[in-house]
C-alpha positions in Angstrom: -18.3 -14.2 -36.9 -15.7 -14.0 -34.2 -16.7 -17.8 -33.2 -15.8 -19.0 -37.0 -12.4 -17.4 -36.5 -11.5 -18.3 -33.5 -12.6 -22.2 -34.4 -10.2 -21.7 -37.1 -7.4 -20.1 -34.7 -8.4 -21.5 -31.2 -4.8 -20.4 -30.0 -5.8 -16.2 -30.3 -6.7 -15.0 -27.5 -7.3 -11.7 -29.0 -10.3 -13.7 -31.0 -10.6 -15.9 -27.5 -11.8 -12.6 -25.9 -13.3 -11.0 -29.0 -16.4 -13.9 -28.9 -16.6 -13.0 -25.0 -17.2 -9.5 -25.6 -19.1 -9.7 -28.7 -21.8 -12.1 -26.3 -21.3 -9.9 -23.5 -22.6 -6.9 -25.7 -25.2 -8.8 -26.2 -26.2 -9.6 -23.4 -26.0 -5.9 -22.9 -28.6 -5.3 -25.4 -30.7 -8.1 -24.6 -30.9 -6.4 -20.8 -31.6 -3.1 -22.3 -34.6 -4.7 -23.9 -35.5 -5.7 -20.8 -34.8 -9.4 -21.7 -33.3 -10.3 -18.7 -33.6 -14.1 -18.7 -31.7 -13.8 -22.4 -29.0 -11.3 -20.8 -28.1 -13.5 -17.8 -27.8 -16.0 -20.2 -25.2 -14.3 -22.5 -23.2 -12.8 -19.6 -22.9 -16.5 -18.2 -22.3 -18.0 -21.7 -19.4 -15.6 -22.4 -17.8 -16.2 -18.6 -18.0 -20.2 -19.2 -16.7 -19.5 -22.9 -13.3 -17.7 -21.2 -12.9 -20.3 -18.5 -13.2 -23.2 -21.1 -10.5 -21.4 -23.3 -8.5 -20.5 -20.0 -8.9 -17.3 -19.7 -9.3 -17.3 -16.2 -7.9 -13.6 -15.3 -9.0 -11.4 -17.8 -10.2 -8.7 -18.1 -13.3 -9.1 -20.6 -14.2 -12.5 -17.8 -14.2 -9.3 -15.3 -16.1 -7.3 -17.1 -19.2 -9.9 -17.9 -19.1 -11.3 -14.5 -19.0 -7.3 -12.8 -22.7 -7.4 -16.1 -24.0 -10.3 -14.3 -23.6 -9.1 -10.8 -25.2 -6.1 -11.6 -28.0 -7.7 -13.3 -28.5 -10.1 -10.7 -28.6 -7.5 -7.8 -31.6 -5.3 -9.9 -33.5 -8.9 -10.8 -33.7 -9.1 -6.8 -31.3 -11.9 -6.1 -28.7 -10.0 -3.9 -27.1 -13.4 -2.6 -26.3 -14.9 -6.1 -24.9 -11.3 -6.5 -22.9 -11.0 -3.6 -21.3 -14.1 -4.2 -20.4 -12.8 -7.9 -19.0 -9.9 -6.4 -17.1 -11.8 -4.0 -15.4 -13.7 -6.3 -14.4 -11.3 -8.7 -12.7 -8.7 -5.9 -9.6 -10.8 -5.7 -9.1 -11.1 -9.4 -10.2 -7.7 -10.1 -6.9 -7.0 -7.5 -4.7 -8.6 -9.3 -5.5 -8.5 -12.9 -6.2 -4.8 -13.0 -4.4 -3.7 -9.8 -5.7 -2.5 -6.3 -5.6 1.0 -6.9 -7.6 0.5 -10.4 -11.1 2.9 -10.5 -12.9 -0.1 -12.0 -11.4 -2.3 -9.0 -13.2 0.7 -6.5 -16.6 0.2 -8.5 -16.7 -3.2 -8.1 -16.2 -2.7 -4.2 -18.7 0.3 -4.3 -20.9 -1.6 -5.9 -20.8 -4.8 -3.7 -21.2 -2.1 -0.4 -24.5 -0.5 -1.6 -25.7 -4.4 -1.8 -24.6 -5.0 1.7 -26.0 -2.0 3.0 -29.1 -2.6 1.9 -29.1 -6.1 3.7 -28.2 -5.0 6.4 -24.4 -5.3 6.5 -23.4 -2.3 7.7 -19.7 -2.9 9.4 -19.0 -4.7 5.9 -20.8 -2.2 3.9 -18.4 0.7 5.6 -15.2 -0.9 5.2 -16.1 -1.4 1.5 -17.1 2.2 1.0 -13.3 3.2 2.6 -11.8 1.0 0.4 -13.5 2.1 -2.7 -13.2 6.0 -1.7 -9.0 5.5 -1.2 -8.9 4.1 -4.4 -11.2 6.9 -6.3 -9.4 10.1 -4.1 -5.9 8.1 -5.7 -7.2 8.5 -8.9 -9.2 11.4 -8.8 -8.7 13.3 -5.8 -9.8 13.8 -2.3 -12.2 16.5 -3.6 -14.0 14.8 -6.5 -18.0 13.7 -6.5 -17.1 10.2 -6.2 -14.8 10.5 -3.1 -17.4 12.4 -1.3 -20.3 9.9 -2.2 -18.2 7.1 -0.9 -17.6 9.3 2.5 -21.3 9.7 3.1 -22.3 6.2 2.3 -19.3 5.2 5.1 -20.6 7.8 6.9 -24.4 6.3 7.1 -23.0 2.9 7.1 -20.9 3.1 10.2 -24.1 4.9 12.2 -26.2 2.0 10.9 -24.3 -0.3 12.0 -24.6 1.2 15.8 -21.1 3.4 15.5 -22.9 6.7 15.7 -19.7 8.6 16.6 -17.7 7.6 13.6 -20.4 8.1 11.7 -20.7 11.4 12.3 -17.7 12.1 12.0 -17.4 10.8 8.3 -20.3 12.8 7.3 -19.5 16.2 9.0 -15.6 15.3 7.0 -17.8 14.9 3.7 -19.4 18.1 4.4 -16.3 20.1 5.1 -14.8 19.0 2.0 -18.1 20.3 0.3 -18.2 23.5 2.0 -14.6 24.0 1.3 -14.5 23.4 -2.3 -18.2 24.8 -3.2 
């Protein structure tokens, strides 16, 4: 439906990002039905769809890459994932802002890939990132601030920093024992 429109009004970008979503969502269901071959499809579909029609910071392109990424990484291809990841961080920056909680999911995300390659340094410095942003938005105290200090935590003592390490974790656990 939205593809009849938007042939009939190629200048909306409202209808421009309303096909996007509407193949993104199904790609959504498609991956849900464990159809992943059809869902990597869609996702890629609805990104080359938004480039085509220049939308080349948006946030629905965001949103079906950050689909793909994420599918890619459970399908077992972390390097085509990665590279996703990669390229959407910048763009995540400055379409939605730095400080933006789905900006710190993306980095989150992209840590927990590293770390289980074997990143570690990388992996660390993502989870800091991510965990500023989320105690910004949320506070120092929330669930997802304290994940993202453990996972630091484990990172930095995998990666041979046992010390800081340490350190990070025993902060995560003060911060638990203080607020219960």
């Amino acid at each position: 439906m939205y593809r009849r429109l938007f042939a009939r009004d190629p200048a909306s970008a409202h209808l421009r990002d309303m096909v996007a979503y509407s193949t993104g969502s199904l790609g959504i269901v498609r991956q849900e039905a464990g159809d992943s071959t059809a869902a990597e499809t869609l996702y890629r579909e609805a990104i080359a769809f938004l480039r085509d029609h220049g939308a080349t910071e948006s946030p629905t392109l965001l949103d079906n890459q950050y689909m793909l990424a994420t599918l890619l990484a459970n399908t077992g291809r972390s390097r085509e994932a990665e590279s996703v990841f990669r390229e959407m961080i910048p763009l995540e920056a400055r379409v939605l802002g730095e400080t933006n909680p789905a900006h710190a999911s993306t980095l989150y995300t992209l840590a927990d890939l590293l770390r289980h390659r074997g990143a570690h340094r990388e992996a660390a410095d993502l989870y800091e990132r991510a965990g500023a942003i989320r105690a910004g938005a949320l506070g120092p105290e929330h669930p997802s601030v304290l994940r993202a200090m453990h996972r630091q935590g484990a990172a930095l003592h995998a990666a041979g920093d046992g010390e800081a390490g340490r350190a990070r974790l025993a902060e995560a656990v003060g911060v638990c024992r203080r607020t219960g």
